[in-house]
C-alpha positions in Angstrom: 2.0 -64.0 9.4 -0.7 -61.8 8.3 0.1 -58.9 5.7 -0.5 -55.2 6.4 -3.2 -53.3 4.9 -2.0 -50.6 2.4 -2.9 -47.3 3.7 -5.0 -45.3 1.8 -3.2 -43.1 -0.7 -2.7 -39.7 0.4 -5.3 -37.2 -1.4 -3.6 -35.6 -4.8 -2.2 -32.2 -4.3 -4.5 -29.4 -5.8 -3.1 -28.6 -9.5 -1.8 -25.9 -10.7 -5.3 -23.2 -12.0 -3.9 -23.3 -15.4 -4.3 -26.8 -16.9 -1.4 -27.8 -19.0 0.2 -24.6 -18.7 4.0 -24.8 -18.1 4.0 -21.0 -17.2 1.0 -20.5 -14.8 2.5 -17.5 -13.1 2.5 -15.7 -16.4 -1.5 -16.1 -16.3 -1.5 -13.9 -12.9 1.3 -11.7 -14.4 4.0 -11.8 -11.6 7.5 -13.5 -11.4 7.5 -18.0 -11.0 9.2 -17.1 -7.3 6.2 -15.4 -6.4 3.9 -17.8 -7.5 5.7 -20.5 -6.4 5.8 -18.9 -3.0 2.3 -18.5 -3.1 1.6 -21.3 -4.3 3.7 -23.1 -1.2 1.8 -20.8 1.2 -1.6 -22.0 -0.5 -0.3 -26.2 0.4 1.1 -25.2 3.7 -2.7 -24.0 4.8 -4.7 -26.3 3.3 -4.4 -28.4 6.5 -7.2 -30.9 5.5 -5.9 -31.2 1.6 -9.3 -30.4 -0.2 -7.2 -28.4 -2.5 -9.6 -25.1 -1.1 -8.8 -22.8 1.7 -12.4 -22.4 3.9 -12.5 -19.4 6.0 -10.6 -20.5 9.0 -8.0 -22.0 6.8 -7.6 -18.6 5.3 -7.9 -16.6 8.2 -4.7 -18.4 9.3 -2.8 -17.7 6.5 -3.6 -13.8 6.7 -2.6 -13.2 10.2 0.8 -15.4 8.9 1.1 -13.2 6.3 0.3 -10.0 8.3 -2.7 -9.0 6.3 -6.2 -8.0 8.0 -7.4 -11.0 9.5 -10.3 -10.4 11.6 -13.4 -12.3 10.8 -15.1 -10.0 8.9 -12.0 -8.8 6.6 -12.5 -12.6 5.9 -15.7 -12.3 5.0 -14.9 -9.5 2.9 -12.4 -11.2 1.6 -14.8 -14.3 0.5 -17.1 -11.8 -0.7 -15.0 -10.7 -3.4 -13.0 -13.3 -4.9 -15.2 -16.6 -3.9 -16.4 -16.2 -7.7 -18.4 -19.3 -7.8 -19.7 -19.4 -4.1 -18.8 -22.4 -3.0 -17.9 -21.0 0.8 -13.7 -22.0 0.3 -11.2 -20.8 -2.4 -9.2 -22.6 -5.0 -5.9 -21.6 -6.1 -7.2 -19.4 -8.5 -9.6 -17.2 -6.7 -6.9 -17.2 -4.1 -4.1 -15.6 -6.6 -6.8 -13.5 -7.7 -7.1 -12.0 -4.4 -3.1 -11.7 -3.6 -3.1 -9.5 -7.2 -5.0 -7.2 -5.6 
């Protein structure tokens, strides 16, 4: 009998933004729930794994969350913490924004 192909491994979760830091929440300043929760939240949206939210991936997230969600508040929201322009967010820009 013929052997199954292996799948292809799944993609790697994105890291934490602090590499090799046992504490990242201290970084953003806020309690390890929080960050863990957000942190969660961040995975659970990601729906294609890139380890990025792009804008409809975020504007998900917000209207979960309850915060302004309309396409232009995303926009806004890219705007302002999409530090190096790359059209998504990583973990880190998006804990930048939550601080705010």
């Amino acid at each position: 009998p013929a052997m199954p192909e292996p799948s292809a491994p799944p993609p790697p979760a994105p890291s934490a933004p602090a590499d090799n830091d046992p504490c990242p929440w201290q970084r953003y300043n806020i309690p390890q729930m929080e960050y863990d929760h957000i942190f969660a939240q961040f995975l659970t949206f990601d729906t294609d794994g890139s380890g990025h939210l792009d804008m409809d991936e975020c504007q998900r997230l917000c209207k979960f969350m309850n915060y302004p969600n309309r396409p232009q508040d995303i926009e806004a929201m890219f705007a302002e913490v999409d530090t190096d322009r790359n059209g998504t967010l990583d973990m880190h820009e998006f804990l930048t924004y939550m601080q705010c």
